[in-house]
C-alpha positions in Angstrom: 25.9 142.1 197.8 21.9 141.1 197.4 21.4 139.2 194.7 20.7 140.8 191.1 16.9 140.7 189.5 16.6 137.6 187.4 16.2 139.4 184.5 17.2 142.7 185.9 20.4 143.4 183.2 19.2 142.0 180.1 20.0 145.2 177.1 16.7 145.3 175.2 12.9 144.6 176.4 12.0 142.8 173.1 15.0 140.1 173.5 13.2 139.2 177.4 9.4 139.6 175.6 10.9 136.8 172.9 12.7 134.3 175.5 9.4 134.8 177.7 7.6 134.1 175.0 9.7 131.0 173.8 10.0 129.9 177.7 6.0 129.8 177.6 5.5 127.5 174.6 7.8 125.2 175.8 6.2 125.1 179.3 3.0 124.0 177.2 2.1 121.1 180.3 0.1 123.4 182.9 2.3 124.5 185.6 1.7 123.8 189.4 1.5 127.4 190.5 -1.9 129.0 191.0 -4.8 129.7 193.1 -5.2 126.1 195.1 -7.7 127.0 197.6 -10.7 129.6 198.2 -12.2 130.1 201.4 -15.6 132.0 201.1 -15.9 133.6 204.9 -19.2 135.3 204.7 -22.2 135.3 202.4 -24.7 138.9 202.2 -27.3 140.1 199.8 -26.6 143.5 197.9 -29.3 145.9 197.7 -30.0 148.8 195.2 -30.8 147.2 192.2 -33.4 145.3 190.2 -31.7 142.2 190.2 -31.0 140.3 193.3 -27.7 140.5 194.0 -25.1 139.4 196.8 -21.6 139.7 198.1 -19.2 137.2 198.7 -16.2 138.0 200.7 -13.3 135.3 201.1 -9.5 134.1 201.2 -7.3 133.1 198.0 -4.4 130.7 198.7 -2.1 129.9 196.2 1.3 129.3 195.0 4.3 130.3 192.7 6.9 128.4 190.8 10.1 130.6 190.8 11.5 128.9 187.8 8.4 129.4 185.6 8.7 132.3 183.1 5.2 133.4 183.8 6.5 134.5 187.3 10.5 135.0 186.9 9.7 138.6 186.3 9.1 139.2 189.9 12.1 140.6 191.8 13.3 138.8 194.6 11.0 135.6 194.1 13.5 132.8 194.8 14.0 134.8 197.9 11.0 133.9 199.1 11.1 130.0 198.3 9.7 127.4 201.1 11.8 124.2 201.8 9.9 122.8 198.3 10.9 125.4 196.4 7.0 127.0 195.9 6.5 130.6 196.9 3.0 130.6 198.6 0.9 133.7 199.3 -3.0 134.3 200.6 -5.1 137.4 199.2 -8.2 139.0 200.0 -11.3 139.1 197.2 -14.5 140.3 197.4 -17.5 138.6 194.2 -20.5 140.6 193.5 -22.8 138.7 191.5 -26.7 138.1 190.2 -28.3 135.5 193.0 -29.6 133.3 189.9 -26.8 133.1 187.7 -29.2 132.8 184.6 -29.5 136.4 185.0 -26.2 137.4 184.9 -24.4 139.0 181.8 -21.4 137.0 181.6 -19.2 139.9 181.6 -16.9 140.3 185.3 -15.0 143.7 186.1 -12.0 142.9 188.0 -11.5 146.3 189.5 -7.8 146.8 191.6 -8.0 148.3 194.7 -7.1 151.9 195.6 -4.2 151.0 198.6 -5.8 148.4 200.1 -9.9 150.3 199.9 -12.9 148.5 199.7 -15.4 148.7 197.3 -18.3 147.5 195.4 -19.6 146.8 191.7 -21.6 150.2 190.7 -25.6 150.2 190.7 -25.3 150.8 186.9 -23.3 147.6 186.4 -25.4 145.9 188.7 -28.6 146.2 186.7 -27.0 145.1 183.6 -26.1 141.3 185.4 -22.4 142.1 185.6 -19.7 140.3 187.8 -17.8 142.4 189.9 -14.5 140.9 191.4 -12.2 142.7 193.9 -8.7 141.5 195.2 -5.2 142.6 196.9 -2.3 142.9 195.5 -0.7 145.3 197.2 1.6 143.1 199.1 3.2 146.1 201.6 1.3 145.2 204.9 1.1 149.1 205.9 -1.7 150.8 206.6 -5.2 149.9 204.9 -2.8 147.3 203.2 -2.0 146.0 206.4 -3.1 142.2 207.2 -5.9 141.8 209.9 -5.1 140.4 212.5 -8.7 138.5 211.7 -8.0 137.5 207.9 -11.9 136.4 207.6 -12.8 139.6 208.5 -12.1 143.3 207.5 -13.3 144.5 204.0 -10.2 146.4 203.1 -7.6 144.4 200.5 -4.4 143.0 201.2 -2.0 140.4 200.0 0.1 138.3 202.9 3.4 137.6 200.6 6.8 136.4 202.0 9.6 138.8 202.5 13.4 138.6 200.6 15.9 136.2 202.6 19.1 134.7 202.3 20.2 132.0 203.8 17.3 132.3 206.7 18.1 135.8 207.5 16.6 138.6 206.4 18.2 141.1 203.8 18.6 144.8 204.2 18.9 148.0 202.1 18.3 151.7 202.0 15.1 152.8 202.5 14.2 157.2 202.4 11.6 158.5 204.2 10.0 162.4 203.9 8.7 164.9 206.8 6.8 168.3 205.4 4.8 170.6 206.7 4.8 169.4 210.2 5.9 171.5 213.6 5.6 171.4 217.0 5.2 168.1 217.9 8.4 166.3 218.9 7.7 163.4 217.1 6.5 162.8 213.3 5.5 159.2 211.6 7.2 158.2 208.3 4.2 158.1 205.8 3.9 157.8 201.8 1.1 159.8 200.4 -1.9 158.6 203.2 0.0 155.4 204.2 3.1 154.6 206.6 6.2 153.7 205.0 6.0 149.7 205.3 9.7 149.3 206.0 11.1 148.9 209.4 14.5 150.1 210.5 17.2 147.5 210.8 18.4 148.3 213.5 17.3 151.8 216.4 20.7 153.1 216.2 20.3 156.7 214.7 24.5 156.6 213.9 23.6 153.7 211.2 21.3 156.5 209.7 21.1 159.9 207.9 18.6 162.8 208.7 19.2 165.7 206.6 16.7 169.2 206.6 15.8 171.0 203.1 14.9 174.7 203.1 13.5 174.3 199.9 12.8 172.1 196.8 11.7 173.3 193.5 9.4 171.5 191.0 12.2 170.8 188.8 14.4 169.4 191.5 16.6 171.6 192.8 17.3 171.0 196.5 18.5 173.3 198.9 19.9 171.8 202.1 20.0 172.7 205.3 21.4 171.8 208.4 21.7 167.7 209.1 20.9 166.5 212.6 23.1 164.8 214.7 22.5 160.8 215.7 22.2 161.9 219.5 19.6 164.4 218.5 17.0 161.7 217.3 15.5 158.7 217.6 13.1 156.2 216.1 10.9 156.4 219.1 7.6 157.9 220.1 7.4 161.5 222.0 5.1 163.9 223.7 5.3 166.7 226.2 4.7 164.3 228.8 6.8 161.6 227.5 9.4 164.2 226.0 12.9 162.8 223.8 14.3 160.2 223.6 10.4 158.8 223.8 9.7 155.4 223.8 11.5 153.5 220.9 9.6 151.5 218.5 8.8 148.3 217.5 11.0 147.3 214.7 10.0 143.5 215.0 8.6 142.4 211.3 6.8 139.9 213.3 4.6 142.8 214.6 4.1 144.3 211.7 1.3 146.1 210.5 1.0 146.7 214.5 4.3 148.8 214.9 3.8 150.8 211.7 4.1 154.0 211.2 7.6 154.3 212.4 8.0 157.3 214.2 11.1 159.9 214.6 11.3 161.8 217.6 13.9 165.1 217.6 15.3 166.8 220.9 14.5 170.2 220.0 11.0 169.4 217.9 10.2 169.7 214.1 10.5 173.2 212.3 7.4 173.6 210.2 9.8 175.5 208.1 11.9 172.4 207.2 11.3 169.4 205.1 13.3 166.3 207.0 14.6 163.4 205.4 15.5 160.7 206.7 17.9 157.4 205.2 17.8 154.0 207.2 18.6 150.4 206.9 15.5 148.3 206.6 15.0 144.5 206.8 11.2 143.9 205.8 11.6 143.9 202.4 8.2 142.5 200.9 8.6 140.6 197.5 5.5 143.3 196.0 5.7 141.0 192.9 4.4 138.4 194.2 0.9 140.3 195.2 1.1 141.4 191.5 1.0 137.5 190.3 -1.6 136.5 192.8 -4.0 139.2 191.3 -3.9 137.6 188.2 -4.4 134.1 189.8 -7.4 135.2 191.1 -8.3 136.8 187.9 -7.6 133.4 186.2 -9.3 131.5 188.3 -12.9 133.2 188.9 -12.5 133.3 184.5 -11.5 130.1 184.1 -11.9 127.0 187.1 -15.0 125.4 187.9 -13.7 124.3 191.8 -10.3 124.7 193.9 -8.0 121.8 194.8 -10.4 120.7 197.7 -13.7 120.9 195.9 -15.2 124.5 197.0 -16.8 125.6 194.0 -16.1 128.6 191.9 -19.3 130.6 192.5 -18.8 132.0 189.1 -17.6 128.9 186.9 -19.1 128.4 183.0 -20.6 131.8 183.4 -18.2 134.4 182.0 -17.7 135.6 178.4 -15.6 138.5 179.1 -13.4 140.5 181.4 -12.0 143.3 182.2 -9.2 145.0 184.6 -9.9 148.1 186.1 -8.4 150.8 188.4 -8.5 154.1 189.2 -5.5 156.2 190.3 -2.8 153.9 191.4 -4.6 151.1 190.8 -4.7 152.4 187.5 -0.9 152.5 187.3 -1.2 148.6 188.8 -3.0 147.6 185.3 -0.3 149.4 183.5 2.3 147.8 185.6 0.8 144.7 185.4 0.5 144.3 181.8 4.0 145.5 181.2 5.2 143.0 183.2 3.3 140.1 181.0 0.9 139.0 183.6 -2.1 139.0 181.6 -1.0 135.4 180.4 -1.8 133.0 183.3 0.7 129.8 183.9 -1.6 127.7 181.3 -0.9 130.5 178.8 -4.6 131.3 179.4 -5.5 135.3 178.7 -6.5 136.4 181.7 -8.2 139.9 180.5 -9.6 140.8 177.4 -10.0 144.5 178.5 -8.6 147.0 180.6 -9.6 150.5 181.6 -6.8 152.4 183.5 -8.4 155.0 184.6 -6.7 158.7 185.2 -3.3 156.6 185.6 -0.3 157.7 183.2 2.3 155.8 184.6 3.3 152.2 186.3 3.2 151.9 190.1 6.2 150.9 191.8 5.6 147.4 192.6 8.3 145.4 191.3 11.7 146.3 192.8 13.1 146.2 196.6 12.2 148.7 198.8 9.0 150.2 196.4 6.6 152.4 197.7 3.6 151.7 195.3 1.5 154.5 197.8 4.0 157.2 196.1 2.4 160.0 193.6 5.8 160.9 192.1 6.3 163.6 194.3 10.6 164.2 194.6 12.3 160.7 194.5 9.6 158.5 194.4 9.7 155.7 191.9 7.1 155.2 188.6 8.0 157.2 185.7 10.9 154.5 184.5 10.7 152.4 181.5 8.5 153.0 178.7 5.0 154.3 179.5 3.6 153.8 176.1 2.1 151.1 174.4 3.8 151.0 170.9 7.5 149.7 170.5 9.0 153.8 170.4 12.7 154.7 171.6 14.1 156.4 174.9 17.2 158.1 173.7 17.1 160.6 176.4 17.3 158.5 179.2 19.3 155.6 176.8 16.8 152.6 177.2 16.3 150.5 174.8 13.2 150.5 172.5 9.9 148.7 174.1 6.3 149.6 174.7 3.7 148.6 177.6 2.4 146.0 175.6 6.3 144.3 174.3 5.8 141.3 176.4 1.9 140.7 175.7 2.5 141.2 171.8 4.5 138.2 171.6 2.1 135.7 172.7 -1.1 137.7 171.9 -2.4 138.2 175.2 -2.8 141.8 174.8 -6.1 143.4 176.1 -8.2 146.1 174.6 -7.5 149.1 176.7 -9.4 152.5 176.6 -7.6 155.0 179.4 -8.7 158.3 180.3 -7.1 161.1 182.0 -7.9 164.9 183.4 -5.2 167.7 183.2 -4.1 166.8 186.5 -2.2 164.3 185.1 -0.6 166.5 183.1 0.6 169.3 185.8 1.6 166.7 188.9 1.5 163.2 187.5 3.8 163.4 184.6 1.3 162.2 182.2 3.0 163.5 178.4 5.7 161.4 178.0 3.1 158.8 177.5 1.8 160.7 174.5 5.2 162.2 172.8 7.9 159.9 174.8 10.5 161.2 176.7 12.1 163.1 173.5 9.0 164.9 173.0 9.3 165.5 169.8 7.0 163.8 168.2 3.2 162.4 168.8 3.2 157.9 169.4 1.0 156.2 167.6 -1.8 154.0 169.6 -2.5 150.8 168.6 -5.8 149.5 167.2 -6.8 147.9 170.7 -6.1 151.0 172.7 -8.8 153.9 172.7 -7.5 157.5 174.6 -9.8 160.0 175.6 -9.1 163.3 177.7 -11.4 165.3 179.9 -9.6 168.8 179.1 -9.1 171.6 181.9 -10.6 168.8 184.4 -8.7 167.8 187.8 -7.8 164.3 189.2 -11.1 162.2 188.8 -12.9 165.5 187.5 -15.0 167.5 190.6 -18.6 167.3 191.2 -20.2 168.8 189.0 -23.1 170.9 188.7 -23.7 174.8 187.5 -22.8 176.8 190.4 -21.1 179.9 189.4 -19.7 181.0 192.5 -18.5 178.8 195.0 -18.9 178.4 198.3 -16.3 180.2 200.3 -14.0 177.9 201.6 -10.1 177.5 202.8 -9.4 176.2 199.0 -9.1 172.3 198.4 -6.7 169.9 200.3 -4.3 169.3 197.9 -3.3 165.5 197.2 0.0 163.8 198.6 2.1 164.0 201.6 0.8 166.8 204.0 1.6 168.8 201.0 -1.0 172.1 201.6 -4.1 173.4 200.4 -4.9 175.6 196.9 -5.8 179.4 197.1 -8.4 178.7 194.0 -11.6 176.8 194.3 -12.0 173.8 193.3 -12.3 172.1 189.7 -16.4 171.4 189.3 -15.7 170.1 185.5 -16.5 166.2 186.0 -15.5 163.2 184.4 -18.9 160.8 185.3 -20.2 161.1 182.1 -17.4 160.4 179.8 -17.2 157.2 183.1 -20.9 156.1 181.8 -20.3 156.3 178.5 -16.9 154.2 178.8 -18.0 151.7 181.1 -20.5 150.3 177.9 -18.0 151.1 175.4 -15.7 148.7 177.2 -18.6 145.7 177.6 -19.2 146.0 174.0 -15.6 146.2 172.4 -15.4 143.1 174.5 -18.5 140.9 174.3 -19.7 141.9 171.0 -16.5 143.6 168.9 -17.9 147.3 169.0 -15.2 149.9 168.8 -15.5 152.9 171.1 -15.8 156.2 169.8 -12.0 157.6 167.9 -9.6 158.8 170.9 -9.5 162.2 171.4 -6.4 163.9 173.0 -4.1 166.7 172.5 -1.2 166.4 170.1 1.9 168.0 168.8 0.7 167.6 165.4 -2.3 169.6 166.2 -0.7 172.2 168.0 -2.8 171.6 170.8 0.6 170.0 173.2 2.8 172.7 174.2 5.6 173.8 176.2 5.0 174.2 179.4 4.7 178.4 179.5 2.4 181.3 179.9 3.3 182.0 176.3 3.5 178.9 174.6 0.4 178.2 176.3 -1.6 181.2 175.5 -2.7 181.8 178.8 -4.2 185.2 179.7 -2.3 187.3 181.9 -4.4 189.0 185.0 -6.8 185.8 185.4 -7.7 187.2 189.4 -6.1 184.5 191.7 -3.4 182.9 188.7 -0.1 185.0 189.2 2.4 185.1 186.4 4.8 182.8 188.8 3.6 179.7 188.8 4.0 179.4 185.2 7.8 179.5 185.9 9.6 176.2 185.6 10.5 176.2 189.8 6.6 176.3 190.5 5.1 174.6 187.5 4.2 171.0 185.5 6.4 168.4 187.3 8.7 167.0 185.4 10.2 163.0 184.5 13.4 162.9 186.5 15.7 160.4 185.2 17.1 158.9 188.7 19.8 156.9 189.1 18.6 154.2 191.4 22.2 152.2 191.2 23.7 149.4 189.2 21.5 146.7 190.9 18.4 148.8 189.6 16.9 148.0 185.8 15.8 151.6 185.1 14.0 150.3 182.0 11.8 147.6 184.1 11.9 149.4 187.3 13.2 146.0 189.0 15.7 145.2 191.0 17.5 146.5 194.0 18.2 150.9 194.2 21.5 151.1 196.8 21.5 155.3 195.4 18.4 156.4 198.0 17.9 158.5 197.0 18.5 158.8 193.9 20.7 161.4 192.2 19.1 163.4 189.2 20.3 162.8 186.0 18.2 164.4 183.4 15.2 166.8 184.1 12.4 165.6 181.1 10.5 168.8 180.7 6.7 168.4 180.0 4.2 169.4 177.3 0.8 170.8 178.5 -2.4 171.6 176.6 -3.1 174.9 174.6 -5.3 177.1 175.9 -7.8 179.3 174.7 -8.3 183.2 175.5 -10.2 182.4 178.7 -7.4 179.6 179.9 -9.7 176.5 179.3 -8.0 173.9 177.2 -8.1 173.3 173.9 -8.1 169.7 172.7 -9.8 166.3 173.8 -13.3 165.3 174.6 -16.0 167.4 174.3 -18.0 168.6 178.0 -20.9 171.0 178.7 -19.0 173.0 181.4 -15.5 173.5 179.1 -18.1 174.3 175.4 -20.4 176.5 177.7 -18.0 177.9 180.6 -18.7 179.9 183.5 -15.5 180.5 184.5 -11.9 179.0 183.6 -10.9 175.7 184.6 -7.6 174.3 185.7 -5.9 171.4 185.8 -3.5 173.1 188.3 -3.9 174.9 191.6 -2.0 177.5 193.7 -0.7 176.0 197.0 -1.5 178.6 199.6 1.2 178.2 202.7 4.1 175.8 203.8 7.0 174.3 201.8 5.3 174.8 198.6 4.0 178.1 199.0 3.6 179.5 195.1 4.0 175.8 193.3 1.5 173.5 191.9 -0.1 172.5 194.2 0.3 168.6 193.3 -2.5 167.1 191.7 -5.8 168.9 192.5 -7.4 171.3 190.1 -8.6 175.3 190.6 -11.4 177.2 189.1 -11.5 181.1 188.6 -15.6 182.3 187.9 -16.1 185.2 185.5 -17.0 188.0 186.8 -20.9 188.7 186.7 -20.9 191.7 184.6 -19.3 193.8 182.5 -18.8 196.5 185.6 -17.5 194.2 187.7 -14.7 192.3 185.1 -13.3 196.3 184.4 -13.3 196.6 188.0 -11.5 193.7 188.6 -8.9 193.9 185.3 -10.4 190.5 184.6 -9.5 190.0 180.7 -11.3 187.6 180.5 -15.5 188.6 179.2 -18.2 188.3 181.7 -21.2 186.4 182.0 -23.5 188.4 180.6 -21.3 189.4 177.5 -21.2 186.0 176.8 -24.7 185.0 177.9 -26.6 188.1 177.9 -29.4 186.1 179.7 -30.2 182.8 182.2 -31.9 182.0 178.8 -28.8 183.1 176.3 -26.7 180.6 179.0 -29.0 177.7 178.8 -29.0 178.1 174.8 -25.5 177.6 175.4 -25.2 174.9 177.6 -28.0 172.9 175.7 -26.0 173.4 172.1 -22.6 172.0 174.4 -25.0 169.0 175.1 -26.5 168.0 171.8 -23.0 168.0 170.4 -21.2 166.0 173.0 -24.3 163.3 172.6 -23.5 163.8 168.9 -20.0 162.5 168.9 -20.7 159.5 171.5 -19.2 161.1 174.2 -22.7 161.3 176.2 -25.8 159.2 176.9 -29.0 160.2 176.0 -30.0 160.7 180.0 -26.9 162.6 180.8 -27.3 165.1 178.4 -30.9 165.4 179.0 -30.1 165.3 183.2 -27.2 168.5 182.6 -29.6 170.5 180.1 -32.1 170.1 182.7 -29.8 171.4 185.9 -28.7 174.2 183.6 -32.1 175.1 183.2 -32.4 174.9 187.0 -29.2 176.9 187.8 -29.0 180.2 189.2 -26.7 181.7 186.1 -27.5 184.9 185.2 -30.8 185.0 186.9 
């Protein structure tokens, strides 16, 4: 049986928080794990900003004391001991600083990687003097999280972390893998959202594994099966016409790995686009993920808080910083959650790590902390990240029967909670499971944030908000790729209503909560209280019936606003921490947690949260949600990417039509009457501190500049 979590079966989150806590002040002598070495592997200036900037990429060694309490969190980390007992790790990280120090702010964005990507401190930031660090910590070797064969080189992130044994040998487990959308080819490789499933069989023999077919899944979980395929029919193997089934098998060598990733399944007869495949194997790579997790906040530590490495090499940063802040977007976004739930913004010396973080359209924790994880998963059907408690004040779980805790229950014992402002578009709400955050997993009733956390929501905006602009119809186009596992395209254009501006007004909201104690503007987001979160129906809603394009269908609860499942992952599994080992994969359903969705208004834009020119002075409705067009999801939402309907032009053409919805120039009368409009939207968004003076001056501007109505 593999060994249990070290803290994977304790009954309530506040007794671990207090022995952490207790284990901490008694470890008061600094501990021995931490980032012993750097190794700076190239030096280049940065251009595109006042300030002379440049980029220095590099290596992070370090190491890990199992028994500390800083680090016992992490599943599976005395399985990845050396002979001394240290766990030992190198990571990627990328510094972006001022050339002449002098010059520099003293404030350093540590910003998390999007699976593995590179990336750079913004212009903006640059001209201000900031610090921008990037590191791994995605510790899954797959794809752009795979280690280079040349470690000094690359630019995308990774983390090279040991993986589970037992006595020398390497364990194994259950890992699921899904196949949509795809036909014709005789073989298919395993892949999680744009990434290849980092796990490699156990063993080629198809008989030690399960490949079943679905006909069809609905968003609220019901699976229909259909027919399994026999061991002889497949193969983990690579096949063409020309090298037709069984194919040549793969490398399943964790030696070779990233090389021999993606696996690959090849089938006699070919894949049925028609068919979603799924397939259960034995794995033996099992990555401790944890430990990438710890060495992003040794890094964090020790660009904050060194002045040289074991050997001497200098921190090229040391005496200089006054704040910090962790940042992601996405699933890094869900990382900062994760990682502040799991009490890593206390270093080994007790040291706060962060004194902000900004998780940035990210309503959940990755999966990063149990056996098998996929931390590339969205939460499409059973893919870990909505267990546990996803809020950050103490609040109960009675549906699911977890005990009471928050994001934050480890942090507030030993006050190394950061400030955190988080915003979010109503894509997170349709595909990404976003309300229980807000109202728990009861849903009765609106949690309280804390005085260090600051919400805001973009309303009727989609994932990251869309470009922008005042372009009343689109382009004609096949409809937007939506996000995921091949999982289609949308039949409605795409969401233009953006989320850059509320971005530039954050980003100084969060340097000057930290560095000089100025609170950001009151959180805005819908609420039950309000009446502003609903259920998740046409009516409830409000949303107009005959909006061209929106059929009354995908408001029904097999097509719309994914729902929390509550999985059962197995005994070995803490469903509250989302550690430890699953043996159910997948998982069988429990509980389906319905969500809550914004109010709308009589055009279908929502109602509630921050105000924005294009939502205040519409030209058309916007939607969190879009149709997906063809395939296995034909009718649903079509995951997380949002849609945009245009009002018709005139009054003619909306009767036309049956468009209930007014037209342009009822609302508008004139290119004049709209930029009225959209110039009122603007003063009153600057008004309430949700936009700079240049932004609103820049959008008044390209309204004036728009074709509307002319």
């Amino acid at each position: 049986m593999p060994p249990r979590n070290p803290i994977g079966h304790q009954s309530r989150l506040h007794r671990l928080a207090a022995a952490a806590a207790t284990a901490a002040i008694v470890a008061a002598a600094p501990a021995e794990a931490r980032v012993t070495r750097i190794v700076i592997d190239s030096v280049a200036p940065l251009a595109g900003q006042a300030i002379p900037y440049e980029q220095i990429r590099g290596r992070a060694f370090g190491e890990l004391d199992p028994n500390d309490p800083h680090n016992s969190i992490v599943t599976d980390i005395k399985l990845g001991a050396d002979a001394d007992g240290k766990v030992r790790y190198e990571t990627s990280f990328n510094l972006v600083k001022p050339v002449e120090m002098n010059r520099a702010s003293g404030f350093l964005w540590h910003d998390v990687p999007n699976r593995g990507g590179a990336g750079t401190l913004v212009v903006e930031e640059r001209e201000l003097g900031d610090v921008g660090l990037r590191s791994g910590w995605q510790a899954d070797n797959a794809g752009n999280t795979g280690i280079p064969a040349n470690r000094a080189a690359g630019t995308n992130h990774w983390v090279a972390a040991p993986i589970a044994k037992v006595d020398g040998l390497a364990v194994t487990g259950k890992v699921f893998a899904r196949i949509v959308n795809q036909g014709g080819a005789a073989s298919q490789p395993l892949m999680v959202q744009a990434n290849p499933v980092p796990y490699l069989p156990a063993t080629l023999d198809t008989a030690k594994a399960t490949l079943k077919t679905h006909t069809r899944e609905t968003v609220d979980g019901v699976v229909t099966e259909g027919p399994g395929i026999a061991p002889g029919d497949w193969a983990f193997a690579k096949c063409d016409a020309g090298n037709p089934f069984p194919g040549t098998p793969i490398d399943n060598n964790p030696a070779n790995a990233p090389g021999n990733l993606p696996v690959h399944i090849c089938l006699r007869n070919g894949f049925d686009p028609k068919l979603l495949y799924q397939v259960v194997y034995p794995a033996h790579n099992a990555y401790i993920l944890g430990v990438g997790m710890a060495a992003f906040r040794d890094v964090g530590a020790f660009f904050r808080h060194e002045a040289a490495d074991d050997f001497g090499t200098r921190n090229p940063v040391a005496g200089v910083i006054k704040g910090t802040a962790v940042r992601g977007v996405s699933q890094s976004g869900n990382m900062v959650r994760q990682f502040i739930f799991m009490g890593l913004n206390q270093d080994e010396r007790n040291r706060k790590v962060y004194d902000g973080a900004w998780p940035i359209i990210a309503g959940r924790r990755v999966a990063a902390n149990s056996r098998w994880a996929q931390p590339d998963g969205v939460l499409e059907l059973y893919q870990q990240g909505s267990e546990g408690p996803q809020w950050w004040v103490d609040w109960p779980d009675p549906v699911r029967k977890q005990p009471t805790g928050s994001i934050f229950s480890r942090c507030n014992t030993n006050d190394t909670c950061p400030k955190v402002i988080e915003h979010f578009g109503s894509a997170e709400v349709y595909a990404l499971k976003l309300p229980p955050e807000w109202i728990g997993t009861a849903g009765d009733a609106d949690i309280p944030l804390p005085r260090n956390v600051r919400r805001y929501y973009v309303p009727s905006s989609h994932h990251g908000g869309g470009a922008g602009g005042f372009t009343h119809m689109p382009a004609a186009s096949a409809g937007p790729s939506c996000p995921g596992n091949n999982f289609g395209r949308g039949t409605l254009a795409a969401n233009p209503v953006p989320h850059t501006e509320i971005t530039n007004v954050l980003r100084l909201a969060m340097r000057d909560w930290v560095l000089n104690g100025t609170p950001p503007p009151p959180s805005r987001w819908p609420t039950l209280a309000a009446k502003t979160l609903v259920d998740a129906n046409r009516k409830a809603m409000g949303f107009p019936s005959g909006v061209p394009g929106i059929p009354d269908s995908i408001f029904l609860p097999e097509n719309f606003a994914f729902p929390v499942f509550d999985y059962d992952w197995g005994p070995q599994f803490n469903h509250a921490e989302a550690s430890g080992v699953p043996t159910n994969v997948p998982p069988s359903i429990k509980k389906v947690i319905p969500m809550k969705v914004p109010k709308v208004d009589a055009d279908g834009n929502e109602i509630g949260g921050v105000p924005t020119v294009l939502v205040m002075a519409p030209l058309g409705t916007y939607l969190g949600f879009n149709v997906t067009a063809e395939g296995f999801h034909r009718g649903q939402v079509c995951n997380y990417v949002g849609g945009y309907v245009p009002f018709a032009r005139t009054r003619a053409e909306r009767t036309a039509s049956g468009d209930p919805r007014l037209s342009l120039e009822e609302r508008y009368g004139s290119h004049e009457g709209y930029v009225a409009a959209a110039r009122a939207a603007a003063e009153k968004a600057f008004a309430e501190g949700f936009l700079l003076p240049a932004d609103r001056d820049r959008l008044i501007r390209q309204a004036s500049e728009s074709a509307v109505l002319r």
